[in-house]
C-alpha positions in Angstrom: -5.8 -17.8 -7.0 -5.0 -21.2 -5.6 -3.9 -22.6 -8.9 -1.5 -19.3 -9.2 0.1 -20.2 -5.9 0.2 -23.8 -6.7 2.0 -23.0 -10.0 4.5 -20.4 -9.0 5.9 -23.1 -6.2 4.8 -21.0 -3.2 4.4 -23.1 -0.6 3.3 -23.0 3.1 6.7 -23.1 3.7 6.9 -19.2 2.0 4.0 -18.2 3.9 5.6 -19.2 6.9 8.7 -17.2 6.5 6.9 -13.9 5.5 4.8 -14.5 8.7 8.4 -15.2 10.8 9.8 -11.9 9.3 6.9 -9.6 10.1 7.5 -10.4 13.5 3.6 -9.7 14.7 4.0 -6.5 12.8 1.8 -5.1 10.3 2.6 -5.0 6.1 1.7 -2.1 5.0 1.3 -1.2 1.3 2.4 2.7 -0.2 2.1 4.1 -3.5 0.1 6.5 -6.0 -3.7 6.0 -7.0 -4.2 3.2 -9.3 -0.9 1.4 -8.1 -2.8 -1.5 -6.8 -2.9 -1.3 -3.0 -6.3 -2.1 -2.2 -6.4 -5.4 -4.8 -3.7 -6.4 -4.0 -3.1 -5.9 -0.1 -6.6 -8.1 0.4 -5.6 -10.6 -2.2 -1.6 -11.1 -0.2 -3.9 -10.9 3.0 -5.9 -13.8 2.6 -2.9 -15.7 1.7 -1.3 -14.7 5.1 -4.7 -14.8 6.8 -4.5 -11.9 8.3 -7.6 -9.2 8.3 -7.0 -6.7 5.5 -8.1 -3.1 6.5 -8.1 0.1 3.8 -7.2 2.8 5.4 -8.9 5.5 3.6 -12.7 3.7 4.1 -11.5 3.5 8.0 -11.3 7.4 7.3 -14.6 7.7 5.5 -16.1 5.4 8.9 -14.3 7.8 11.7 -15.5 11.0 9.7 -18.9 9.5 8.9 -18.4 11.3 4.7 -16.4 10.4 1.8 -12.8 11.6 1.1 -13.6 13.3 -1.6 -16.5 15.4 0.8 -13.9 15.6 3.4 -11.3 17.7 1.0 -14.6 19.9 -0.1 -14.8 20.7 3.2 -11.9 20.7 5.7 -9.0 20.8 3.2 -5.9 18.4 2.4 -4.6 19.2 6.3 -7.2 18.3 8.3 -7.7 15.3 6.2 -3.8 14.5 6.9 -4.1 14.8 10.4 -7.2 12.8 10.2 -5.3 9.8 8.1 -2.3 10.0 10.9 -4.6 9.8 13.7 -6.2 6.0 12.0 -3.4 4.7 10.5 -1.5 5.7 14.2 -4.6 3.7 16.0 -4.4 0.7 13.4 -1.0 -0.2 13.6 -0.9 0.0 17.5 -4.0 -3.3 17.0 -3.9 -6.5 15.6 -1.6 -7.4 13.0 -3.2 -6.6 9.9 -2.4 -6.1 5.6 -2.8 -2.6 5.3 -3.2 -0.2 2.4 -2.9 3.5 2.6 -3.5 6.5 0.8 -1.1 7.8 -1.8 -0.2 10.6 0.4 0.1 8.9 3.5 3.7 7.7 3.4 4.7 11.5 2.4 3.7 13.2 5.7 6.8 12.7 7.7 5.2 12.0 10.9 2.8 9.4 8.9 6.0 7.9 7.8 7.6 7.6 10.7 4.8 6.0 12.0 4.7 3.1 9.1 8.3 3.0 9.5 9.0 2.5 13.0 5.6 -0.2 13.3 5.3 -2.1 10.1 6.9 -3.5 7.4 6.1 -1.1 4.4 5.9 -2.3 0.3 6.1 0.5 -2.4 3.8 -0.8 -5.4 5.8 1.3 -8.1 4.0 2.1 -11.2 5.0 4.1 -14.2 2.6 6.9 -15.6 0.7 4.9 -18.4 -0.1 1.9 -15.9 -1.7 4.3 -13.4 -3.7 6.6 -16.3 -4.9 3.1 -17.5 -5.7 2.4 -14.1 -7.6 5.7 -12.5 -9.2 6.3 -15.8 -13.0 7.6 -15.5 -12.5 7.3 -11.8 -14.3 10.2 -10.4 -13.8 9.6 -6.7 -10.2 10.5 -6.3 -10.6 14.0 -5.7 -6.6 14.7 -6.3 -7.5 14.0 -9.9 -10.3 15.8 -10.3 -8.3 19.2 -10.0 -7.1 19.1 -13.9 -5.2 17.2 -16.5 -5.3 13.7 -14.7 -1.6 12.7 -16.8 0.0 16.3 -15.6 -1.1 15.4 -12.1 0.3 11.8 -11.7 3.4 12.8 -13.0 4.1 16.1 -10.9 2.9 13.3 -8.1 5.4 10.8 -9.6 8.5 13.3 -9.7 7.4 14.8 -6.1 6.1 11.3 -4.3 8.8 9.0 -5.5 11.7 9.9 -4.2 9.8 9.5 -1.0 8.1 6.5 -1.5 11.8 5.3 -2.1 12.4 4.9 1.7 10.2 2.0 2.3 11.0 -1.1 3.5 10.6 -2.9 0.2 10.0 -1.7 -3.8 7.5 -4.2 -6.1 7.3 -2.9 -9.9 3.9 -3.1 -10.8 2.9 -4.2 -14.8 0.4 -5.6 -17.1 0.6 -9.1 -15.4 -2.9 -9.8 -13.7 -3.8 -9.7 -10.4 -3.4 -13.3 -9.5 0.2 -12.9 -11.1 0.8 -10.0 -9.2 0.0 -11.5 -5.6 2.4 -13.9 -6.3 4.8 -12.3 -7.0 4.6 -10.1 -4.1 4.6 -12.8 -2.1 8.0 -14.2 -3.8 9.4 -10.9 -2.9 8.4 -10.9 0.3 9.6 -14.5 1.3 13.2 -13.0 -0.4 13.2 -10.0 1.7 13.7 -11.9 4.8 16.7 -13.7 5.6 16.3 -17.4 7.7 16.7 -15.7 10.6 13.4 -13.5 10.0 15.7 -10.4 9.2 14.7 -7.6 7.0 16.8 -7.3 3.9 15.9 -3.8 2.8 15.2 -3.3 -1.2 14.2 0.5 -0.5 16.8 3.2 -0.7 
């Protein structure tokens, strides 16, 4: 990972300004299943050291079960409210990296929340990079209610438009994880003006 900074010309100096323009706030990644959030949130959190916190394994802790058990048994809703109620208590303590759910940033409350505390990155993906990704992936119980390409794409016509509104919009390819931290952090560092600013790339 070093050598991938080191080459791409990121320098402390980056790191600096994307600290200056989070302003003690969180960064908080969105997107579908498979988009990368977990990977690559702890990956850009190390590099900002900063403590890197998933947000549905906070779930899994508060409930004391998995996700997937927590759909079998108290439905999408309760599990929404559930999600609000963490995500609410993680970005009112220390600054952290963040990575959410992929239906997190679509509950408008949830949203308003990210909004309002954070400064929120849409990992974009097309359809063939997230199958390849969630492949034979049996804990994302979303999937597991049918066709998994039919799903992602009603998600990807529903969700995006949405997901549309954050802060700022990466497009996710092949490039490799290393690669991809990079250049999420040379996106970052450009999405702040010298003053620290915000210079929105969402809708």
């Amino acid at each position: 990972m070093e050598s991938n900074i080191a080459e791409s010309g990121l320098h402390e100096d980056v790191i600096a300004k994307i600290r200056k323009g989070l302003k003690g706030r969180a960064l908080v990644f969105i997107g579908l299943m498979g988009a990368g959030k977990s990977c690559i949130g702890r990956m850009v959190a190390k590099e900002l050291k900063l403590d890197f916190v998933d947000a549905d394994r906070e779930i899994e802790e508060a409930a004391g079960c998995s996700v997937a058990d927590i759909f079998k048994l108290y439905g999408e809703d309760a599990f929404r409210d559930g999600e609000e109620r963490v995500i609410a208590r993680l970005l009112d303590s220390d600054q952290i990296v963040l990575a959410t759910g992929g239906g997190a940033f679509i509950r408008e409350r949830t949203r308003q929340l990210i909004l309002e505390k954070s400064v929120s990155v849409w990992l974009r993906a097309d359809l063939d990079l997230l199958l390849q990704r969630t492949n034979g992936r049996s804990h994302r119980p979303l999937l597991n209610r049918g066709n998994p390409r039919k799903i992602l794409a009603d998600f990807i016509e529903t969700r995006y438009p949405v997901y549309a509104g954050a802060d700022i919009v990466f497009d996710c390819d092949e490039r490799s994880k290393e690669d991809t931290c990079v250049a999420v952090l040379e996106l970052l560092a450009q999405s702040f003006d010298d003053d620290g600013n915000l210079i929105r790339t969402g809708s």
